[in-house]
C-alpha positions in Angstrom: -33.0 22.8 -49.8 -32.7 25.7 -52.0 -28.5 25.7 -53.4 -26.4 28.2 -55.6 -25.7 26.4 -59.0 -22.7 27.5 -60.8 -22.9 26.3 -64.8 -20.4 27.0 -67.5 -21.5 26.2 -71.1 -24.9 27.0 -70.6 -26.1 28.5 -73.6 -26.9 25.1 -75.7 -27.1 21.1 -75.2 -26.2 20.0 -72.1 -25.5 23.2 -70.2 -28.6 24.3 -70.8 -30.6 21.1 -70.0 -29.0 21.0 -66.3 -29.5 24.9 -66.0 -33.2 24.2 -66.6 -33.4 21.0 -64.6 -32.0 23.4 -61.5 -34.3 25.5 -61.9 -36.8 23.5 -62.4 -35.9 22.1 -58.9 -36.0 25.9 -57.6 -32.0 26.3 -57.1 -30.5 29.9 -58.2 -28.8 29.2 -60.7 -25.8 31.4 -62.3 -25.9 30.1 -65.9 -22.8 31.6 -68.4 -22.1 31.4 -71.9 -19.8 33.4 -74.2 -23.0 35.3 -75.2 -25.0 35.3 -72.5 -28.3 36.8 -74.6 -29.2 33.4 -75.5 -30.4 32.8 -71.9 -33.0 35.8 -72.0 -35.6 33.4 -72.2 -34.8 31.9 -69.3 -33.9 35.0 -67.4 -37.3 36.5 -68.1 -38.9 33.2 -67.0 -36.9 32.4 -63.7 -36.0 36.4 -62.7 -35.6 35.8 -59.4 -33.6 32.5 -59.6 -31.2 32.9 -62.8 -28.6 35.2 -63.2 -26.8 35.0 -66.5 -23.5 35.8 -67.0 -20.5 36.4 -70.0 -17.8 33.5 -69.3 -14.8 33.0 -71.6 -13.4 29.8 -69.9 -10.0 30.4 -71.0 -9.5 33.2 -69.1 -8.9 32.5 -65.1 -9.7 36.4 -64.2 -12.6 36.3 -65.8 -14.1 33.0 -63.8 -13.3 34.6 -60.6 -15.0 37.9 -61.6 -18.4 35.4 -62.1 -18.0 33.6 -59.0 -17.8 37.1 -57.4 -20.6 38.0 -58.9 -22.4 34.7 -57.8 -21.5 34.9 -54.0 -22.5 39.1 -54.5 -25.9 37.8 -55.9 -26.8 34.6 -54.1 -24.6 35.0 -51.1 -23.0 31.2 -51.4 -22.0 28.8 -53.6 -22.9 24.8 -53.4 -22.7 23.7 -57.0 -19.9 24.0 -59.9 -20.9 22.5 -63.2 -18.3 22.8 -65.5 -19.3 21.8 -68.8 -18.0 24.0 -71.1 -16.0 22.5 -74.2 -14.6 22.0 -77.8 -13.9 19.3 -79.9 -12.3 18.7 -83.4 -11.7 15.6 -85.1 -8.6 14.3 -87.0 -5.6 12.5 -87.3 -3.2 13.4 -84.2 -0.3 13.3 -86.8 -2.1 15.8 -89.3 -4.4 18.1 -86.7 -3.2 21.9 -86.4 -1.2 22.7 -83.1 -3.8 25.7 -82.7 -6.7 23.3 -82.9 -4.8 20.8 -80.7 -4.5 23.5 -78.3 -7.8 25.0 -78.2 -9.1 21.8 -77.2 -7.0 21.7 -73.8 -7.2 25.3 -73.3 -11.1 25.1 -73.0 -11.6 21.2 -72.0 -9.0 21.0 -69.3 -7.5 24.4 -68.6 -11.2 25.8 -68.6 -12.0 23.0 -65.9 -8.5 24.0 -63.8 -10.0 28.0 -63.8 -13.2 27.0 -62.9 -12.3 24.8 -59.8 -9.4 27.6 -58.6 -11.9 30.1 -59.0 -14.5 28.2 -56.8 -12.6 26.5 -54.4 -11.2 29.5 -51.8 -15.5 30.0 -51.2 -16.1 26.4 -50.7 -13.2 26.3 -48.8 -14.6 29.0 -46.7 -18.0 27.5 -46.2 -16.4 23.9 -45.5 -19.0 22.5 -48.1 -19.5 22.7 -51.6 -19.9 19.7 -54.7 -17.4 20.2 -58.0 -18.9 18.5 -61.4 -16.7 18.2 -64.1 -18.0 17.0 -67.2 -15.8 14.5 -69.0 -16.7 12.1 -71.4 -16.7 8.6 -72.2 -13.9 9.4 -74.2 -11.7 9.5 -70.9 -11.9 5.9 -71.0 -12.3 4.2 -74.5 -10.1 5.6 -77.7 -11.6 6.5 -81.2 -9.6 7.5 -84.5 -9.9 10.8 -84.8 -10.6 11.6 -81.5 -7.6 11.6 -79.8 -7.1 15.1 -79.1 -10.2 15.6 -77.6 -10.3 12.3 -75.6 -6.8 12.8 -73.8 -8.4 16.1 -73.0 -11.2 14.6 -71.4 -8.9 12.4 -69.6 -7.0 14.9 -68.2 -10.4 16.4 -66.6 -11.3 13.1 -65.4 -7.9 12.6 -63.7 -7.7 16.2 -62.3 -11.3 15.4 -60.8 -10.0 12.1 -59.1 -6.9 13.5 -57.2 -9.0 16.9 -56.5 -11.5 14.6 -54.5 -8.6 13.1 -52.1 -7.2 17.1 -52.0 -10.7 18.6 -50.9 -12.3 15.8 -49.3 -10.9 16.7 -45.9 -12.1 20.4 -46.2 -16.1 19.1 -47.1 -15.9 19.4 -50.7 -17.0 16.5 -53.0 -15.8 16.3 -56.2 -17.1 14.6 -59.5 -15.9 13.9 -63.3 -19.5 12.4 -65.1 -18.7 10.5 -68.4 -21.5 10.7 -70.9 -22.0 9.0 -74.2 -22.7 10.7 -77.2 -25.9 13.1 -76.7 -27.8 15.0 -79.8 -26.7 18.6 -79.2 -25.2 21.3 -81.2 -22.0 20.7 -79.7 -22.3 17.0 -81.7 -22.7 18.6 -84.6 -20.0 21.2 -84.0 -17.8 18.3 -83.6 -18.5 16.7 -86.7 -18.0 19.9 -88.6 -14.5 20.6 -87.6 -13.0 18.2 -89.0 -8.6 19.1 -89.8 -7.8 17.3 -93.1 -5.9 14.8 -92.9 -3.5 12.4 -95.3 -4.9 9.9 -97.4 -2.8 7.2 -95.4 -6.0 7.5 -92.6 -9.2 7.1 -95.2 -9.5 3.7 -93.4 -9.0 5.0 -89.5 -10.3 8.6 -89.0 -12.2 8.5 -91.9 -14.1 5.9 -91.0 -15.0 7.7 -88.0 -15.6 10.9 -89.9 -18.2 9.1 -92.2 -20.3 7.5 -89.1 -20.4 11.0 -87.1 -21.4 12.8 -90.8 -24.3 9.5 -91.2 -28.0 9.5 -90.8 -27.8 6.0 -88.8 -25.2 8.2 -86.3 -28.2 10.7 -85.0 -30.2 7.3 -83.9 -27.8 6.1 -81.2 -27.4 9.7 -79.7 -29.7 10.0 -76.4 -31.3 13.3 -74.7 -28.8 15.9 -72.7 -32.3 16.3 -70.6 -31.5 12.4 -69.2 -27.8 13.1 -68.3 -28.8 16.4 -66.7 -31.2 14.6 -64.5 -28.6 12.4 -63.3 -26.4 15.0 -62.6 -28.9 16.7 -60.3 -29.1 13.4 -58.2 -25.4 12.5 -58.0 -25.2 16.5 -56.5 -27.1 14.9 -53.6 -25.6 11.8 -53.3 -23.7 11.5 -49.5 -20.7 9.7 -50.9 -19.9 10.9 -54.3 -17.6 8.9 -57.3 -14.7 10.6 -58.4 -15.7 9.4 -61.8 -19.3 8.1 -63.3 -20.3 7.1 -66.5 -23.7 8.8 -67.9 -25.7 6.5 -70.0 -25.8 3.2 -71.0 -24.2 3.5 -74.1 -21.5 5.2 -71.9 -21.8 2.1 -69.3 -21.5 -0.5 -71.9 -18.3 1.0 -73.4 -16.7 1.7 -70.5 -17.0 -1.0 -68.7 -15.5 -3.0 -71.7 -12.9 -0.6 -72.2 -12.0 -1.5 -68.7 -12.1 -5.0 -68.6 -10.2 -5.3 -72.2 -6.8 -2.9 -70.5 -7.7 -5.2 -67.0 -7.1 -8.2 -69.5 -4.3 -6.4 -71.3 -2.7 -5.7 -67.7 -3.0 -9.5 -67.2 -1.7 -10.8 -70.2 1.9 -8.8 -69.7 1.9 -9.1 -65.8 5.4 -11.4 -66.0 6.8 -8.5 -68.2 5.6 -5.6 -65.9 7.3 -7.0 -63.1 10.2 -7.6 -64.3 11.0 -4.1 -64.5 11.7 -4.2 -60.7 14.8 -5.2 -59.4 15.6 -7.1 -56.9 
């Protein structure tokens, strides 16, 4: 059946890869990006079927003017994708408060406009599917990365207690966890990079030096394999709240898990001793 894809972050990477995979399934698809030009190619190709719009996530009037325009175009609206996001890499002590907060203002507040945005259509069609692309990051915890993984762990919570809220009205809601993927964004990442003191050369810079190695690129897998998953957990009956994408993703998260499961076990006495009798 034929469905009205919403996708933020389309211009590069990931974004781009599920727009196309959409399309390529013959959804309409309204693909945005903060310069929408760099979708001409595919608006010449799929005319009928993409409509490409300006999105700066930040701003919540500005995501309801493009679902507007969505429901004016397409008439409904089955499918948010909301991919759009930033990273920078440093020390939590040393990072910039401006850089700190760009990274929640377009990872998790971009992801709270989006779904408030959407949500009074779906609402009013009593169906619709929310993706809200995380990151492994939600789950496991790199030097340097902090920032950027507690932002992604904020999406992949909001997506788990959005699922109970909107279950009841038809809506199904989804945070997918990928590994790393060789996309701009990648190397965007690696490029911003806040100095930091000396007293972290062994922690964050460690992590700096793999993301800025040769070896690094090998172990990063195609955005088209995640997008393809994406597509099938959109028609999945009963969907996760969470999912991890890959198996890089799988490996580490499922160890993550089972190292805090083992952490929880070792400290149980202490834990419960915090209840009195």
């Amino acid at each position: 059946m034929k469905e009205t894809w919403l996708v933020t972050g389309s211009s590069v990477g990931l974004g781009r890869s599920i727009v196309e995979a959409a399309l390529a399934e013959g959804h309409n698809v309204v693909a945005t990006a903060r310069h929408p030009r760099t979708l001409d190619d595919l608006a010449s190709q799929f005319p009928d079927q993409l409509l490409a719009q300006r999105l700066e996530v930040t701003d919540g009037r500005n995501s309801r003017d493009v679902v507007e325009a969505t429901i004016e175009r397409f008439g409904r609206l089955d499918v948010l994708v909301n991919n759009a996001g930033f990273a920078g890499v440093g020390s939590i002590e040393n990072m910039p408060l401006d850089l700190i907060e760009q990274q929640f203002d377009t990872n998790f507040m971009g992801a709270i406009h989006a779904c408030k945005a959407a949500l009074p259509t779906m609402r009013a069609q009593r169906q619709g599917r929310i993706i809200l692309i995380s990151s492994i990051g939600a789950r496991i915890a790199t030097p340097g990365a902090g920032i950027y993984y507690a932002s992604k762990a904020a999406v992949s919570a909001l997506a788990e207690t959005l699922a109970l809220e909107v279950a009841p009205l038809g809506i199904k809601v989804t945070a997918v966890e990928p590994g790393a993927m060789r996309t701009r964004f990648a190397e965007a990442a690696s490029s911003k990079v806040a100095p930091f003191d000396t007293a972290y050369d062994n922690t964050v810079g460690a992590t700096v030096s793999t993301m800025r190695s040769r070896d690094y690129a090998s172990f990063l897998h195609d955005p088209a394999g995640v997008a393809a998953m994406i597509l099938k957990v959109a028609k999945l009956g009963d969907m996760p709240a969470r999912i991890l994408a890959g198996e890089d993703s799988y490996e580490m998260g499922t160890g993550a898990d089972a190292c805090r499961s083992a952490s929880d076990a070792r400290w149980e006495k202490l834990s419960r001793s915090a209840t009195v009798a």
